[in-house]
C-alpha positions as CSV (number, residue, x, y, z in Angstrom):
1,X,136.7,161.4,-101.7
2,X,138.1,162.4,-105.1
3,X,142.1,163.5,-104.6
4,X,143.2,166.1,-106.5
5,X,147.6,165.9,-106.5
6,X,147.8,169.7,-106.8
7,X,145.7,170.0,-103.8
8,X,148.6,172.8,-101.7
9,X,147.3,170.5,-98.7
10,X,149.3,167.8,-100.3
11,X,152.3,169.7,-101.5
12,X,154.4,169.7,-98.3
13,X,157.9,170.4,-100.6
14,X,156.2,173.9,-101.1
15,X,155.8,174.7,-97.1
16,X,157.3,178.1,-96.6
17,X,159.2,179.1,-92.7
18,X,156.2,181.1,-92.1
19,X,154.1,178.0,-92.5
20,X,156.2,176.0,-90.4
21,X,158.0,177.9,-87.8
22,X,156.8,176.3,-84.5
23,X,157.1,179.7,-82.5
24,X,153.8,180.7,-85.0
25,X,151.8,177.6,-84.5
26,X,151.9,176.6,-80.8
27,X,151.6,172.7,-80.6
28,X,150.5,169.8,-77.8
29,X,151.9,166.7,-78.5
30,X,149.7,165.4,-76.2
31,X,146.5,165.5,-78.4
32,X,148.0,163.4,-81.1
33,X,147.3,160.3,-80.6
34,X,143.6,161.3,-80.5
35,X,143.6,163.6,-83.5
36,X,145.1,160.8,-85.6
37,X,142.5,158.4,-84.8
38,X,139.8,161.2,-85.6
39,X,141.1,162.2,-89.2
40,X,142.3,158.9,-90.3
41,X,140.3,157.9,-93.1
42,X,137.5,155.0,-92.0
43,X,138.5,152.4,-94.8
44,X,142.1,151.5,-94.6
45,X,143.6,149.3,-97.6
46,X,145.1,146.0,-96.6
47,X,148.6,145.0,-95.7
48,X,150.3,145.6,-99.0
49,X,151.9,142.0,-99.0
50,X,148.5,140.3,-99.1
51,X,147.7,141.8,-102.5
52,X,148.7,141.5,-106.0
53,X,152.4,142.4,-106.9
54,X,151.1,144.6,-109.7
55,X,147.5,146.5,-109.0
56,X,146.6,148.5,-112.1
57,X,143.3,149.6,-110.4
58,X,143.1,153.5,-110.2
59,X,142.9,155.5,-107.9
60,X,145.6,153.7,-106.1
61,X,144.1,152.7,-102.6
62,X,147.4,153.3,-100.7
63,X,147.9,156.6,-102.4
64,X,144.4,157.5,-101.5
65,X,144.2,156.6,-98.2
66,X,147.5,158.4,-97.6
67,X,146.4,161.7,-99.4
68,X,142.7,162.1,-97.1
69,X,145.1,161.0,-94.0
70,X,147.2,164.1,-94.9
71,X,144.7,166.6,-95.4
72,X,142.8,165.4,-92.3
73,X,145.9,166.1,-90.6
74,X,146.8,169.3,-92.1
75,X,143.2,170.7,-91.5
76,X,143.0,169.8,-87.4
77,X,147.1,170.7,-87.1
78,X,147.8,173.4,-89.5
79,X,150.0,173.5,-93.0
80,X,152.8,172.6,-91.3
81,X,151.1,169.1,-90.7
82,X,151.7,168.6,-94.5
83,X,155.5,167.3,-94.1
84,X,154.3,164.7,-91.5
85,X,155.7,161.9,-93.8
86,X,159.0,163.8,-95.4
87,X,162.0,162.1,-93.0
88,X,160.4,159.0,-94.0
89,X,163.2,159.1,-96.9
90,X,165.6,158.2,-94.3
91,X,165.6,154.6,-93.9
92,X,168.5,152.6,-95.0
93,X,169.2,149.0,-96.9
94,X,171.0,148.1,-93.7
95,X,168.9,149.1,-90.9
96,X,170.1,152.4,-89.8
97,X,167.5,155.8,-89.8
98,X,164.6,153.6,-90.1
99,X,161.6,155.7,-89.3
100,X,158.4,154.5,-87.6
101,X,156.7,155.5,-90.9
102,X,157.8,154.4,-94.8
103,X,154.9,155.1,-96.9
104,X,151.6,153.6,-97.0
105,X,152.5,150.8,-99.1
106,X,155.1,149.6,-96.4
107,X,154.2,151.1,-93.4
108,X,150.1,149.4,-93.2
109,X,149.7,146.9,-90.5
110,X,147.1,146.4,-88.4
111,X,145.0,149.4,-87.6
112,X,146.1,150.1,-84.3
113,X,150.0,149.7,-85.3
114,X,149.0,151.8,-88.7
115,X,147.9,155.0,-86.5
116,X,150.6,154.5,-84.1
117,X,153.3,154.8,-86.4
118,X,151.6,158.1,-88.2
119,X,151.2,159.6,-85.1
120,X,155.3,158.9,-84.1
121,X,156.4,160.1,-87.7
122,X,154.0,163.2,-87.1
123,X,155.8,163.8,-83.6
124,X,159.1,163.1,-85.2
125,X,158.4,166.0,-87.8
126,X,157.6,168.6,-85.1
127,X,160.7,167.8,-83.4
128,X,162.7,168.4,-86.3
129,X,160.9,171.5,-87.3
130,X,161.8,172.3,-83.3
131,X,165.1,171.4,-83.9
132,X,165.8,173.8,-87.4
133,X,164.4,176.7,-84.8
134,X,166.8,176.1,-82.4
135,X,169.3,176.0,-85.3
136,X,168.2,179.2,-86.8
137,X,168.6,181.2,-83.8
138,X,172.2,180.3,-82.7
139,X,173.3,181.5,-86.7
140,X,170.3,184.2,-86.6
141,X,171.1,187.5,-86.7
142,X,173.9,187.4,-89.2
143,X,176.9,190.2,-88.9
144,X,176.2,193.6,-90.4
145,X,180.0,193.7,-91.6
146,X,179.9,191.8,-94.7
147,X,183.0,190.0,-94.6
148,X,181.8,188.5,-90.9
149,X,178.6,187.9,-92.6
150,X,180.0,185.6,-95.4
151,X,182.1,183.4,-92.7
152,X,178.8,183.4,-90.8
153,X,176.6,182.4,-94.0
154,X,179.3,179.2,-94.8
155,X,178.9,178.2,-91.1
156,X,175.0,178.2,-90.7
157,X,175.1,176.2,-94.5
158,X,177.3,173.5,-92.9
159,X,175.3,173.2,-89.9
160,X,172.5,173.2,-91.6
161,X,173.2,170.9,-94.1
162,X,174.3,168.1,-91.8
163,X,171.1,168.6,-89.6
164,X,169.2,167.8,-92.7
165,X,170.9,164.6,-93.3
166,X,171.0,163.2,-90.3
167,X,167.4,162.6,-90.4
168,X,167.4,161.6,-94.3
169,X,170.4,159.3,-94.8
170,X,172.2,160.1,-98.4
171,X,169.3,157.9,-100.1
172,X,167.2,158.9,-103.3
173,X,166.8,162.7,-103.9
174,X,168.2,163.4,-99.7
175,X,169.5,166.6,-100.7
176,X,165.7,168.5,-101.3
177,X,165.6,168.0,-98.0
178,X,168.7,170.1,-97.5
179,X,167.6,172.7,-99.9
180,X,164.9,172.9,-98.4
181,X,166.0,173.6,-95.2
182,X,168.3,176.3,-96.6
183,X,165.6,178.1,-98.2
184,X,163.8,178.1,-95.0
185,X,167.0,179.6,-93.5
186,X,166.9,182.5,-96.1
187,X,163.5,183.0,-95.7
188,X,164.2,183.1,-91.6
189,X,167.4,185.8,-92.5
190,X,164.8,188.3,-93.9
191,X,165.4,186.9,-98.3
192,X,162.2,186.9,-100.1
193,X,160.6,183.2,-100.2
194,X,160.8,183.6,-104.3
195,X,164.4,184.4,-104.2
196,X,165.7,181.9,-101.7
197,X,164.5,179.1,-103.8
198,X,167.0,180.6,-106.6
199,X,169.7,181.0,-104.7
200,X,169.7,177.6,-102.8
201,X,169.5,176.0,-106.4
202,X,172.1,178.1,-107.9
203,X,174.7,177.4,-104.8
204,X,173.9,173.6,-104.8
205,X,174.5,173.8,-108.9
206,X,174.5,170.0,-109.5
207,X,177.2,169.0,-106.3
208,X,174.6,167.0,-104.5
209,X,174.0,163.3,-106.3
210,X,171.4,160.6,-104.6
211,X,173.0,157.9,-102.8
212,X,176.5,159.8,-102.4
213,X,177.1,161.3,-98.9
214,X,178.8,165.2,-100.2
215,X,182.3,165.7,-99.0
216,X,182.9,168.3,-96.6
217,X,184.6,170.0,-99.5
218,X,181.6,170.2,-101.5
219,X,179.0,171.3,-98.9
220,X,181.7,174.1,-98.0
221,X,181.8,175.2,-101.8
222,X,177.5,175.3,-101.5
223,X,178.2,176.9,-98.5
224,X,180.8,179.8,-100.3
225,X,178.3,180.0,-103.2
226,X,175.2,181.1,-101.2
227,X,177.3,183.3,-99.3
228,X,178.6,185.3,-102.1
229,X,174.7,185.5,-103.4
230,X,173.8,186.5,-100.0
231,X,176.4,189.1,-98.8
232,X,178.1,190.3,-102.5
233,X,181.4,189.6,-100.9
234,X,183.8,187.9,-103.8
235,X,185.1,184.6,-102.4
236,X,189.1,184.8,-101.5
237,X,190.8,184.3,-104.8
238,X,193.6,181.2,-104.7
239,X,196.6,180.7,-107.8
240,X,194.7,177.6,-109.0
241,X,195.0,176.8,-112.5
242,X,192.5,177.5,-115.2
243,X,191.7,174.3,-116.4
244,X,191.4,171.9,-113.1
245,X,192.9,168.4,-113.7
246,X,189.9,165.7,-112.3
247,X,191.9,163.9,-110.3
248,X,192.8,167.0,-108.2
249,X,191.4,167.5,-104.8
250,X,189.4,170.7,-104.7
251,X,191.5,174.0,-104.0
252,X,189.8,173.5,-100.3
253,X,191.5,170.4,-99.6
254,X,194.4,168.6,-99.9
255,X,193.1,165.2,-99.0
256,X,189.2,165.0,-100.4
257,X,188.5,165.7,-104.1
258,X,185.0,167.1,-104.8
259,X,184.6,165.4,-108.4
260,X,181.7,163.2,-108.9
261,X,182.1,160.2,-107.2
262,X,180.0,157.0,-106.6
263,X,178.5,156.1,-103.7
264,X,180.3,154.5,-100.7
265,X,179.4,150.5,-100.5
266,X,178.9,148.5,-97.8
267,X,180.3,145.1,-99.9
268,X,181.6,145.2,-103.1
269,X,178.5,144.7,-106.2
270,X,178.1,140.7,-107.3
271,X,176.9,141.2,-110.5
272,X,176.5,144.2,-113.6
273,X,173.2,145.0,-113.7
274,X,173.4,146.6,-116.7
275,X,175.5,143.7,-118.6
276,X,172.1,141.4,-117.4
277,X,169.4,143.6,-118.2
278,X,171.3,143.5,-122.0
279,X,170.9,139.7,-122.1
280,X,167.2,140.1,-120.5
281,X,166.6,142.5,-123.3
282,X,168.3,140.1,-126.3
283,X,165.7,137.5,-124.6
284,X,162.8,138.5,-124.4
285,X,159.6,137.9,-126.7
286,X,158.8,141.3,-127.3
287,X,156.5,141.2,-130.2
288,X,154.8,138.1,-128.8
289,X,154.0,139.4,-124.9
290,X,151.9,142.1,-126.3
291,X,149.7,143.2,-129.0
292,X,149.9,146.2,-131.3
293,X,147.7,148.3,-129.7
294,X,148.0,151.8,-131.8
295,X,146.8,155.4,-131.0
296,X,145.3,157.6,-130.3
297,X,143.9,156.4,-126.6
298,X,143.9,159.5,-123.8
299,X,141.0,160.6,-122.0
300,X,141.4,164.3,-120.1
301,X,143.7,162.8,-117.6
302,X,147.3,162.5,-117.9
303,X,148.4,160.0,-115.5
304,X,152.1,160.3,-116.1
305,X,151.3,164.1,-114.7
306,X,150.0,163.7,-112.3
307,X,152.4,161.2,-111.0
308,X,154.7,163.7,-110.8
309,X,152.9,166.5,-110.1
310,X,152.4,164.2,-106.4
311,X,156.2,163.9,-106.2
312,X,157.8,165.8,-102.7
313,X,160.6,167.5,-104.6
314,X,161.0,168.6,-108.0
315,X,157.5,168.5,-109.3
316,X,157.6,172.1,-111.5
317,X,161.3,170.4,-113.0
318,X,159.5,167.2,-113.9
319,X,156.6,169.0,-114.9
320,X,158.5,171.7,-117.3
321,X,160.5,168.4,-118.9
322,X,157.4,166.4,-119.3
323,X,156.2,169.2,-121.9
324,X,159.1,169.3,-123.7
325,X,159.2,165.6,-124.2
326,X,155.5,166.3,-125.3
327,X,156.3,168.9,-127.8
328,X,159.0,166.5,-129.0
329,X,156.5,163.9,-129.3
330,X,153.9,165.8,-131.2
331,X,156.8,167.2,-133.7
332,X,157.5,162.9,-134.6
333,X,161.2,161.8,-134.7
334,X,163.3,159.2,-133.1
335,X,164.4,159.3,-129.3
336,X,167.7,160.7,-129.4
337,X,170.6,160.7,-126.5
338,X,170.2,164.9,-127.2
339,X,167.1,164.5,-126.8
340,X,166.8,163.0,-123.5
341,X,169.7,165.2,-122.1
342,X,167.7,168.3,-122.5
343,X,165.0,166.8,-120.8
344,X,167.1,165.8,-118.0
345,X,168.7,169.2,-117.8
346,X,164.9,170.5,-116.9
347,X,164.8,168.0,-114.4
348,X,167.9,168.3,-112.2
349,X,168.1,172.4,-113.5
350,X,171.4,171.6,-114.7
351,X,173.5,173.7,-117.6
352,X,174.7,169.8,-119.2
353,X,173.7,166.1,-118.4
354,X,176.5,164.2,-120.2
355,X,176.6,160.1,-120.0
356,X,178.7,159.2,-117.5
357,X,182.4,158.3,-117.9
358,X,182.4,155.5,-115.0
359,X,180.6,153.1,-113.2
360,X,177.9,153.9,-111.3
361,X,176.0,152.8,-108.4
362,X,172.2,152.6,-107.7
363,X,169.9,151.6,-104.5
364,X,172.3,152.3,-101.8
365,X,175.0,150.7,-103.8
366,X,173.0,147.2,-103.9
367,X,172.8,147.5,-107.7
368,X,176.1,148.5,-109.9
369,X,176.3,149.2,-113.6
370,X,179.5,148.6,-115.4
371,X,181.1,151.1,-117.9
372,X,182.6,150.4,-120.9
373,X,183.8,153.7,-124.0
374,X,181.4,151.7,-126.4
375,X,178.2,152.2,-124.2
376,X,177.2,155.8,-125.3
377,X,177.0,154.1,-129.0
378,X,174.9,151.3,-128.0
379,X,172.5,153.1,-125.5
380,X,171.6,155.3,-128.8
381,X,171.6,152.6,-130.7
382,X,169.1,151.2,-128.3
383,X,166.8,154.6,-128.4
384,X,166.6,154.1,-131.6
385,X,164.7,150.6,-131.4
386,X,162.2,152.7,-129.2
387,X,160.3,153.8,-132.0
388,X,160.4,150.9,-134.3
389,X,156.5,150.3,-135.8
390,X,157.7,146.4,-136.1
391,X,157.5,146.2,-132.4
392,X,154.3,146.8,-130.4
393,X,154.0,150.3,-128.5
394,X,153.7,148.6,-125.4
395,X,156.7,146.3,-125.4
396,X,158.6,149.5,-127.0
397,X,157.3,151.6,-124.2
398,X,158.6,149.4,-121.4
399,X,161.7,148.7,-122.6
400,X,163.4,151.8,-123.5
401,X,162.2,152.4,-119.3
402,X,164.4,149.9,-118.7
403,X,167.0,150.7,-121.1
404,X,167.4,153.9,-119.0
405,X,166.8,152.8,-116.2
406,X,169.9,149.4,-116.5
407,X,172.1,152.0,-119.1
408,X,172.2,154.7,-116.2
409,X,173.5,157.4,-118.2
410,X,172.7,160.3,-116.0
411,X,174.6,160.6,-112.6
412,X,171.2,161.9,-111.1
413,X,167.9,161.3,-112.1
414,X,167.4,157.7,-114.2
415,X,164.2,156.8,-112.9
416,X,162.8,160.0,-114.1
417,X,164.6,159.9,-117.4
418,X,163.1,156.3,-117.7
419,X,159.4,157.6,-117.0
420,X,159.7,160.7,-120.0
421,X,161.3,158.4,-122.6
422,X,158.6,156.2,-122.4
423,X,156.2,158.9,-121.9
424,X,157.4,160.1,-125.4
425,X,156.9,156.8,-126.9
426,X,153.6,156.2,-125.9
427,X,152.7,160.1,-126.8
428,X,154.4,159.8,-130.3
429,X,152.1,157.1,-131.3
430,X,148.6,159.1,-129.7
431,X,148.5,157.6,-126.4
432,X,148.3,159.1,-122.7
433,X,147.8,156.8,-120.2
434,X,145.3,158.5,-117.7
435,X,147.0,156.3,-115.0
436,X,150.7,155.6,-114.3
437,X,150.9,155.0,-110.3
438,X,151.4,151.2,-109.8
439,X,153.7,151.3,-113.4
440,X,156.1,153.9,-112.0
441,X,155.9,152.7,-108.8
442,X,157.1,149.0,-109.3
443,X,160.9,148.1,-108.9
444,X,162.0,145.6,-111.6
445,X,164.7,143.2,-111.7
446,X,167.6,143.6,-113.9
447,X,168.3,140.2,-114.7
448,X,164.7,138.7,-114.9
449,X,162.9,138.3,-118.5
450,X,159.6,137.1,-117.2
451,X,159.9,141.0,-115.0
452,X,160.6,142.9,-118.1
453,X,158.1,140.9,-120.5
454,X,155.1,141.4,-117.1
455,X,156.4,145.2,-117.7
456,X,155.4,145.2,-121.1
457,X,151.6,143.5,-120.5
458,X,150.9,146.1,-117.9
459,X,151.6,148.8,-120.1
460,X,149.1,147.0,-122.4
461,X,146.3,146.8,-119.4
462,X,146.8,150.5,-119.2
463,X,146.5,151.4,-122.5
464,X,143.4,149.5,-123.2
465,X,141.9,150.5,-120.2
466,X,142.7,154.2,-121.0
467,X,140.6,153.5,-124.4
468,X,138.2,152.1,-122.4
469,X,137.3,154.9,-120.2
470,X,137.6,157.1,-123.4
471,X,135.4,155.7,-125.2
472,X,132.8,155.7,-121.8
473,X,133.3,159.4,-121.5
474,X,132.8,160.4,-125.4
């Protein structure tokens, strides 16, 4: 079965209330076992940890089996079958909200175990969806009187909010989750689907950051935003000054401040990972762990696309950055600190990205990179070496990724910052790989040069066997 990622059977971050509201699709829990064995796809990949670290075959067997298991699902259930594996997000370092269903890579066992954990995680997503109903009718209908209505409108967001989380954790991306629940709570209140989506984005504006559990400060400021958007009713105006000094707690509390913050750690960090990832990069043998392996190589796939066309939340951002990082590519010049900003204002739909002006914590706070005031200098300093001809494409390509990706200069979104700069430098010098899964996908060490140099070959395997399968097709 071919699997097409913009198949809307896949697409579960696109559900709508109507699609999902569990008074409009009656539902027996009982038949799930059953209908789970039924749809689930005959040939079911191995236990991950029996097979190679790094598989560059395409199409990824996990992803694959995954995909038919979904729309099997979503075709016996209904659409709202398509968010069966969404809380999985929830689990944490430590043990707490861990869900009966990671993701395929992860989660396959043994057959029997395999089905019985889709078929708790599917239960586990009705209940929620239950749950939101529940929640939508003690804040449903909202006052007529618009000043009721606005206290009413920062209540159901808090609520709301904090339902969302405590089935996703604060991990990578949680707060789509959130928005997503608040757009289904528009939609619920009578707002057009198209609209809601605006206003939930507009209200969150940037306050939400992976990893961070939000203050109650800035959930109530999301909370006052939408509610202005919703009702027209000005928020109460206060004697603050003008120009807010940072260390002041927001004008809503006297005890929490609602500037960025990193996230709360279990144990203090060991080690820099950035200040290792610079030795790792001073020692490895980058022109000798690859060959120069130049342009053009694409065949009509772009694997980098389609990755994140597959992604749960934030696909359209990612998408709409991607071509500007392509138009950048095709106009030739270096990669540029500006450059990459505007790119990751597409992504997080931000008005400015600036590098961060503190430490900052990855990975549930398991992976910590220093900040010193030279770093913004020597991260473009390093963007620069990205399109040096001395240095083959590959080696160049993976290690500006992990320049981003140890430099962490965005307080949101590094990973995908890492995947378009190197994007660029493999389209600046005619090359598209038409698969990116298993090189996206792989979490690399900071401090290993044997990781980063492997990084560098496999972005090799992928380019030659993108010219391989171009020169098949004609």
């Amino acid at each position: 079965m071919t699997i097409d990622p913009l198949d809307p059977r896949l697409r579960s971050w696109t559900l709508t209330w109507a699609e999902v509201d569990p008074a409009a699709h009656p539902f027996d829990p009982g038949t799930v076992p059953a209908a789970v064995h039924a749809v689930a796809p005959a040939e079911m990949p191995p236990p991950y940890g029996s097979m190679a670290r790094v598989d560059t075959t395409w199409p990824d067997p996990y992803y694959t089996w995954a995909a038919e298991l979904k729309i099997g699902l979503v075709e016996h259930f209904g659409r709202w079958a398509a968010g069966w594996e969404d809380l999985s997000t929830g689990h944490t370092h430590d043990g707490r909200l861990t869900p009966p269903w990671c993701c395929a890579q992860d989660s396959i066992t043994t057959p029997e175990r395999t089905l019985d954990a889709v078929a708790r995680t599917l239960l586990d997503w009705r209940s929620y969806l239950e749950e939101l109903a529940e929640r939508f009718a003690r804040h449903l209908p909202l006052p007529t009187d618009p000043r009721a209505a606005f206290a009413a409108w920062e209540t159901a967001v808090g609520d709301l909010v904090a339902t969302a989380m405590a089935r996703t954790g604060s991990g990578e991306n949680w707060y789509g989750a959130s928005s997503r629940v608040l757009r289904w709570f528009l939609s619920a209140a009578g707002v057009p689907e198209h609209r809601a989506g605006v206003m939930v984005e507009e209200a969150i504006g940037g306050r939400f950051r992976s990893w961070a559990v939000p203050t109650g400060a800035e959930v109530a400021e999301v909370g006052e935003a939408l509610a202005v958007a919703a009702t027209g009713v000005e928020a109460g105006r206060y004697a603050w000054p003008d120009t807010w000094p940072q260390n002041w707690p927001s004008r809503r509390s006297s005890e929490l401040s609602a500037v960025p913050r990193p996230a709360r750690l279990d144990s203090p960090p060991v080690f820099d990972a950035l200040s290792r990832w610079r030795r790792v990069r001073q020692a490895a043998r980058w022109s000798d762990v690859a060959e120069h392996v130049p342009g053009p190589a694409r065949t009509q796939r772009d694997g980098i696309a389609e990755f994140f066309a597959a992604r749960q939340e934030g696909a359209d951002r990612l998408l709409a950055a991607l071509r500007l990082a392509r138009a950048d590519a095709d106009g030739g010049g270096p990669l540029t600190f500006a450059r990459l900003e505007a790119w990751q204002r597409a992504v997080l739909g931000a008005g400015e990205v600036p590098f961060r002006t503190t430490s900052a914590w990855a990975k549930g706070g398991r992976e910590w990179y220093g900040y010193r005031p030279d770093l913004p200098e020597a991260f473009e300093a390093c963007l620069a070496e990205a399109t040096d001809p001395q240095v083959p494409l590959p080696s160049r390509a993976a290690r500006v990724y992990l320049d981003v990706a140890f430099f962490h200069p965005f307080p949101d979104g590094n990973a995908r910052a890492a995947a378009l700069a190197l994007y660029f430098v493999l389209a600046r010098d005619g090359v598209m790989l038409d698969q990116a899964a298993s090189l996206l996908m792989t979490v690399r060490p900071a401090g290993e040069t044997r990781a980063a140099e492997a990084m560098a070959r496999h972005v090799a395997v992928l380019i030659e066997q993108t010219r391989r399968r171009a020169e098949l097709t004609g």
